[in-house]
C-alpha positions as CSV (number, residue, x, y, z in Angstrom):
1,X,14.5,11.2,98.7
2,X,13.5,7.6,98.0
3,X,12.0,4.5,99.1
4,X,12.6,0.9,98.7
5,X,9.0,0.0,100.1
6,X,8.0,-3.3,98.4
7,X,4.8,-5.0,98.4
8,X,0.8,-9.3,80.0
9,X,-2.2,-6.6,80.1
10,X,-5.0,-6.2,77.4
11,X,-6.0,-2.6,76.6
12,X,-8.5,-1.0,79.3
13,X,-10.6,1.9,78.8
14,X,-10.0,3.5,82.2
15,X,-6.1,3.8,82.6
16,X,-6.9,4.5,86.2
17,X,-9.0,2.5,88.4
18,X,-12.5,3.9,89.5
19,X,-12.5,3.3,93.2
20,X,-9.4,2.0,95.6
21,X,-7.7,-1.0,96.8
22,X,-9.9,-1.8,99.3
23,X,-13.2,0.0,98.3
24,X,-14.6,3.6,99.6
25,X,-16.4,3.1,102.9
26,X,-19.0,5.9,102.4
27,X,-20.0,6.1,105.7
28,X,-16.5,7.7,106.5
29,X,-16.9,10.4,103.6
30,X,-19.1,12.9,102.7
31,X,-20.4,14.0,99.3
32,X,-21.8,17.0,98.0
33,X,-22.0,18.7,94.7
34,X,-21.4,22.1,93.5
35,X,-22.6,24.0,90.5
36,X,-20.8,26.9,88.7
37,X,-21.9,28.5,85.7
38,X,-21.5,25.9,83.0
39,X,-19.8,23.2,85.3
40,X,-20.9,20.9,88.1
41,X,-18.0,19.5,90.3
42,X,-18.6,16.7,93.5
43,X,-16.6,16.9,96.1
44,X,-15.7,14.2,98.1
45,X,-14.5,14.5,101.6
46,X,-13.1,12.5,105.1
47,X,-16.7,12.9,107.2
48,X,-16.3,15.0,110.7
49,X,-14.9,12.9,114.0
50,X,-17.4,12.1,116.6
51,X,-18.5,15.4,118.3
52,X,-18.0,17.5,115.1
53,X,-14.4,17.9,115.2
54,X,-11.9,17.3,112.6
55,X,-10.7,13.9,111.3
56,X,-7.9,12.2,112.9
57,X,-5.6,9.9,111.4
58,X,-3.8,7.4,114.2
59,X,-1.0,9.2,116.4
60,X,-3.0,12.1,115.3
61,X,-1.4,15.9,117.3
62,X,-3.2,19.5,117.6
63,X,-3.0,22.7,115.4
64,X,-4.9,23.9,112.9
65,X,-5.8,22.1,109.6
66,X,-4.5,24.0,106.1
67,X,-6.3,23.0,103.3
68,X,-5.9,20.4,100.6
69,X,-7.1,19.5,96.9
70,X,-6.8,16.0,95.3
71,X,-7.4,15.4,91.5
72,X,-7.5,12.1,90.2
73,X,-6.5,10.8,86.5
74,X,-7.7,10.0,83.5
75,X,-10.9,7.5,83.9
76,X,-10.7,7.9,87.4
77,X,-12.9,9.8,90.4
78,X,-12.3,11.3,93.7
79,X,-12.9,7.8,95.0
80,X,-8.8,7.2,94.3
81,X,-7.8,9.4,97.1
82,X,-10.2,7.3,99.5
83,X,-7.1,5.9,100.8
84,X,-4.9,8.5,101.3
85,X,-6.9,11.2,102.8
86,X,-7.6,10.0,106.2
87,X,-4.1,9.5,106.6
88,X,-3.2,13.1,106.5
89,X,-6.4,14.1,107.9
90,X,-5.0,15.2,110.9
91,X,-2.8,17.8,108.9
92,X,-4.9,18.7,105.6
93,X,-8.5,19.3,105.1
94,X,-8.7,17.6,102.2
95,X,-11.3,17.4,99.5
96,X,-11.0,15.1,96.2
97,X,-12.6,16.6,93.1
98,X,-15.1,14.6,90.7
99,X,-13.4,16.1,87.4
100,X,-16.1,17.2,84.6
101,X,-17.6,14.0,83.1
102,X,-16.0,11.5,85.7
103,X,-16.7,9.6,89.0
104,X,-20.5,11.5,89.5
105,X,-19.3,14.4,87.9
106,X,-21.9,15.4,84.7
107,X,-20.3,16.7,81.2
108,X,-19.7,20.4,81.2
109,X,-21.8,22.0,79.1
110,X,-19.1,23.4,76.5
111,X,-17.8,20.0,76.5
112,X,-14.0,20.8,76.7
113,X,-11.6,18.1,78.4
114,X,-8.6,19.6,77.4
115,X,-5.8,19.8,80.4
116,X,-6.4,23.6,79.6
117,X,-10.2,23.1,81.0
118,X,-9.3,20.9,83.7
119,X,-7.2,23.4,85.0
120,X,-9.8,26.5,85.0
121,X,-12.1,24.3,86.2
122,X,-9.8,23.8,89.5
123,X,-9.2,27.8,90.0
124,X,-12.7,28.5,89.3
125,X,-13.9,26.0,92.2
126,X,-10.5,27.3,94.3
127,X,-11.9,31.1,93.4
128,X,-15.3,30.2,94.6
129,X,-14.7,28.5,97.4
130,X,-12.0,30.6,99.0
131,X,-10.1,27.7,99.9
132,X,-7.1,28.9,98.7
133,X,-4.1,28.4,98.5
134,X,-4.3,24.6,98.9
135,X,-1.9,21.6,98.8
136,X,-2.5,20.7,95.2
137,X,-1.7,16.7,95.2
138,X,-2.7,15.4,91.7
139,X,-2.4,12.2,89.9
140,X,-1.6,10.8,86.2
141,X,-3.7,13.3,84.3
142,X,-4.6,15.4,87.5
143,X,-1.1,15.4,87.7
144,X,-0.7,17.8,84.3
145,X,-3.6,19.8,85.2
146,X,-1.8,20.6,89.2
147,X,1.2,21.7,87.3
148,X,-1.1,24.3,85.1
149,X,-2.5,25.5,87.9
150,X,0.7,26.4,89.7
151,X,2.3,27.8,86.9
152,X,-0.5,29.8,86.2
153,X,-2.1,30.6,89.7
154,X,1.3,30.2,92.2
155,X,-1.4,32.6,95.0
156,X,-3.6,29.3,94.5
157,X,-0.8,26.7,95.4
158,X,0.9,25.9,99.0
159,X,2.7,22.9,98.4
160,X,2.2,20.5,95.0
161,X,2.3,16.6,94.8
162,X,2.4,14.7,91.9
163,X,2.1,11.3,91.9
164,X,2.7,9.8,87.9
165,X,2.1,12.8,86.6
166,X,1.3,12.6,82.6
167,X,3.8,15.3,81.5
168,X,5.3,14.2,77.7
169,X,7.4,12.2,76.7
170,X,9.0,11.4,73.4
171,X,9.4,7.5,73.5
172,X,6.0,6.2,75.5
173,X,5.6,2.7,76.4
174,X,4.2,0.5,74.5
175,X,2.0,-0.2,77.2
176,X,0.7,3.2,77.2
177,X,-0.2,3.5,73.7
178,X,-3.3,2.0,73.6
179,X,-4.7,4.6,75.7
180,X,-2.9,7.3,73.6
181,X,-5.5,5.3,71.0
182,X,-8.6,6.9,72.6
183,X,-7.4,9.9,71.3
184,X,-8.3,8.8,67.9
185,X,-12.1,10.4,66.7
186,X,-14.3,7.2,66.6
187,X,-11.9,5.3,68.6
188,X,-13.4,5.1,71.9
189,X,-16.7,4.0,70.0
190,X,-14.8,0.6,68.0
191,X,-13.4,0.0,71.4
192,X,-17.0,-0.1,73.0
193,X,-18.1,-2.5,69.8
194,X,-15.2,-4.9,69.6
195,X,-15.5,-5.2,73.7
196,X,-19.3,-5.3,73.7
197,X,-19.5,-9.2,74.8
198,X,-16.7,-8.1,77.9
199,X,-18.4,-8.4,81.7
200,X,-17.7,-5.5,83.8
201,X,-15.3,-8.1,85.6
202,X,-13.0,-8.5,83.1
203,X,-13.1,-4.8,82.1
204,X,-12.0,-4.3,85.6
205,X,-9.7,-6.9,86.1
206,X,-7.8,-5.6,82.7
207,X,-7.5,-2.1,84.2
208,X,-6.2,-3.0,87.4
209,X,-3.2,-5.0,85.1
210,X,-2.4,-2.0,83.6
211,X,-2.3,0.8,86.7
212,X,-1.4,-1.4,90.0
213,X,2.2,-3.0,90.1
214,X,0.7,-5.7,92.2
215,X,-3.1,-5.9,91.6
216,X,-2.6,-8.8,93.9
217,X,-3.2,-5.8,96.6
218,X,-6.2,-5.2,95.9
219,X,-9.0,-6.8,98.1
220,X,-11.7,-8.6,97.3
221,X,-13.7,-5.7,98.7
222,X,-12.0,-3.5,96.5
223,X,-12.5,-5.8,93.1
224,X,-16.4,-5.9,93.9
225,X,-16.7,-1.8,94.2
226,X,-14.7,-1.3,91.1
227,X,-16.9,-3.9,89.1
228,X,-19.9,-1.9,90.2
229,X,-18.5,1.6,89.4
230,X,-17.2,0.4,86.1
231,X,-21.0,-1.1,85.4
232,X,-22.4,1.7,86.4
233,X,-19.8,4.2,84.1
234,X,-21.0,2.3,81.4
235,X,-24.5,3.2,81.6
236,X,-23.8,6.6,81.3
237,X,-24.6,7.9,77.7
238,X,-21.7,10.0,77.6
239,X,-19.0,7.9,79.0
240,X,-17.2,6.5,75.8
241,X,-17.4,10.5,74.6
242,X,-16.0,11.3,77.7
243,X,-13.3,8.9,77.4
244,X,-12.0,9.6,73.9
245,X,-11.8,13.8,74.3
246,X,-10.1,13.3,77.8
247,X,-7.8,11.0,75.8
248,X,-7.1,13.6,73.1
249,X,-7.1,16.7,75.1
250,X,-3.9,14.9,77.4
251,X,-2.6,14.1,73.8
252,X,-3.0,17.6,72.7
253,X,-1.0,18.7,75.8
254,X,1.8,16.6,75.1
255,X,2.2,18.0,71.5
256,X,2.0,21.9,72.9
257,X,5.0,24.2,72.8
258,X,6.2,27.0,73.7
259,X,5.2,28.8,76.9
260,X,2.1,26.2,77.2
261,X,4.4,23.3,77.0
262,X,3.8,21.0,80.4
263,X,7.7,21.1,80.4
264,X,7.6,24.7,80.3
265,X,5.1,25.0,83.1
266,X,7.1,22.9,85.0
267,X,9.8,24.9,85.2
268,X,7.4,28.2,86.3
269,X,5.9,26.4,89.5
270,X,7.6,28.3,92.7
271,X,5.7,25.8,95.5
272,X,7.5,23.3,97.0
273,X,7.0,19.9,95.1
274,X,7.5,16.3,96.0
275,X,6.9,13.8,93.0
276,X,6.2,10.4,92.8
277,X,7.0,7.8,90.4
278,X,6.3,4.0,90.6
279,X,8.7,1.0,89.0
280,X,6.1,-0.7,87.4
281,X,4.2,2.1,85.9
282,X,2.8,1.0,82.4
283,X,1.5,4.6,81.7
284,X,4.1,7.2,82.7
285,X,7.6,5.3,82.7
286,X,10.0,5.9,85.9
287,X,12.6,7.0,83.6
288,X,11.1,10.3,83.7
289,X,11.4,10.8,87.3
290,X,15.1,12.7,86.6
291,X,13.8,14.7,84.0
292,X,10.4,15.9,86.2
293,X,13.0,16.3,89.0
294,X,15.0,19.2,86.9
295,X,12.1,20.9,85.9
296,X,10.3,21.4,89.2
297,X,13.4,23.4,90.5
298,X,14.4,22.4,93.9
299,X,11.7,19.3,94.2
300,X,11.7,16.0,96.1
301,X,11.2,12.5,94.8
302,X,9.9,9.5,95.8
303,X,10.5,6.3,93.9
304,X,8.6,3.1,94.6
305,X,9.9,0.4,92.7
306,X,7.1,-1.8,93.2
307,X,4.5,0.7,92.8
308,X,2.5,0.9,89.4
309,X,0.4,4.0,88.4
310,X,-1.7,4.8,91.7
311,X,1.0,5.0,94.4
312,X,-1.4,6.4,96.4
313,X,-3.8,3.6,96.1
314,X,-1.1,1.2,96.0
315,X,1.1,2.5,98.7
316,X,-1.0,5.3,100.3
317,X,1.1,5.2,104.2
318,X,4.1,5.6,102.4
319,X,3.0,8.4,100.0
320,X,0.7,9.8,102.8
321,X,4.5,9.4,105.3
322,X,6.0,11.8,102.0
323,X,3.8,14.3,101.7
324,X,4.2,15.0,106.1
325,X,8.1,15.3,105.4
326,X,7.0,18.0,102.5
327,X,4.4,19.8,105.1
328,X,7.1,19.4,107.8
329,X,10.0,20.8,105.4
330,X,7.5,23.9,104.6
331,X,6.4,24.9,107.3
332,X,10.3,25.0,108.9
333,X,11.4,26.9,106.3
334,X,8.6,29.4,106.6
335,X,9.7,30.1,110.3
336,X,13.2,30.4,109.2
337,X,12.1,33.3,106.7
């Protein structure tokens, strides 16, 4: 499957965006934290309809709700899926995670970002909350830690959606290397010095270069809530330490074989799996849209060609219009079985 929807960047610490296109609107979400031994997650959430009942997206039918877990990439928050969620709304009860050190999220205490971590931190919250099994839609660096969770917990998993998912790849683009950089022990902390004199404007403006194929989309709304999350992330003591092991856990996971390869977990996901790729991704290049294709046995793919990093932010009613054909295509061929 694919889609023809249309609509010179300096290094960024955040190679995804904090909040979306046009800005959360908290009144229409709900926020709440929760606290396992040695990790504290938040969990964000479409807030309930008028009366109590579920939320409805527009053209919105009956029937029953199955449940739905987003994880967002590399420097970014739940606040990325504040686009996409109300449009499935009226088929998924979604919830968007606050990974371990990001969005409001505080540092676990053993300090681990590995993919490895991210990933046991999702099936401990799935174990504990009995959601289970969810459809897992995860992107960039959420997109690697959805594929360990399927390969490793397929009772956990319904459906999976990956949207630029950061699997490895031998040649990256130059455009990605500077994040790769983070990686580097002390990195992170020149990066900080040599941008100290940087406003939160241009820090912003810089990532939305390198993640949106058009930052022309975003609203003016949306610029002025990403300056003020990035302003606020860098008040955080822990954000540039945050930053650089994130950056070199997802490096570690590229350099992995074997069994624990992200190729080789590919391969071991049974749920249904639609994949998303955009044109003008800097980060993960659409020339591995084939590749991820093979390995998820049986998948779907979207391509965007004008889409950059954050499809779903970019081009969340065409992603959102994807993942109902996936649903749609499940749920006929469990009646046929």
């Amino acid at each position: 499957m694919s889609s023809t929807e249309s609509p010179g960047t300096g290094t960024a610490a955040l190679p995804v965006p904090p909040v979306g296109p046009g800005g959360p609107d908290e009144a229409d979400e709900v926020v709440r934290t929760v606290t396992l031994p040695g990790l504290t997650l938040t969990v964000r959430a479409p807030v309930a309809a008028p009366g109590g009942g579920a939320p409805q997206a527009a053209g919105a039918g009956g029937g029953a709700r199955e449940p739905a877990l987003y994880l967002h990439g590399l420097g970014g928050s739940s606040q990325n899926w504040s686009a996409l969620m109300p449009l499935l709304a009226d088929r998924l009860d979604g919830e968007a995670l606050d990974l371990p050190g990001f969005g409001e999220a505080p540092p676990p205490d053993d300090g681990d970002y590995s993919v490895f971590a991210q990933a046991r931190a999702v099936i401990r919250y799935l174990d504990a909350s009995g959601r289970g099994p969810v459809h897992l839609i995860g992107n960039s660096m959420g997109g690697a830690a959805a594929t360990r969770v399927a390969a490793a917990r397929p009772d956990l998993v319904r459906t999976l959606t990956l949207i630029s998912p950061a699997l490895p790849e031998l040649r990256p683009q130059l455009t990605a290397v500077p994040t790769a950089l983070l990686a580097v022990p002390g990195a992170a902390g020149l990066f900080c010095r040599l941008t100290r004199e940087w406003t939160p404007e241009r820090r912003t403006r810089e990532v939305l270069a390198l993640c949106y194929g058009d930052p022309g989309r975003i609203t003016p709304d949306g610029f002025r809530a990403a300056v003020t999350e990035y302003a606020r992330r860098l008040e955080l003591p822990y954000f540039w330490d945050v930053m650089e092991r994130s950056a070199r856990g997802l490096v570690n996971a590229y350099t992995l074989g074997g069994q624990h390869n992200l190729w080789r977990q590919a391969e071991r996901v049974l749920a249904p799996t639609l994949l998303v790729y955009g044109g003008r991704d800097r980060l993960v290049s659409c020339r591995m849209a084939r590749r991820a294709a093979r390995a998820f046995g049986g998948s779907r793919l979207l391509t965007l060609p004008e889409a950059g990093h954050v499809a779903m932010m970019e081009y969340p009613k065409t992603v959102a219009r994807a993942i109902r054909e996936l649903l749609d295509e499940t749920t006929a061929d469990a009646g046929r079985s």
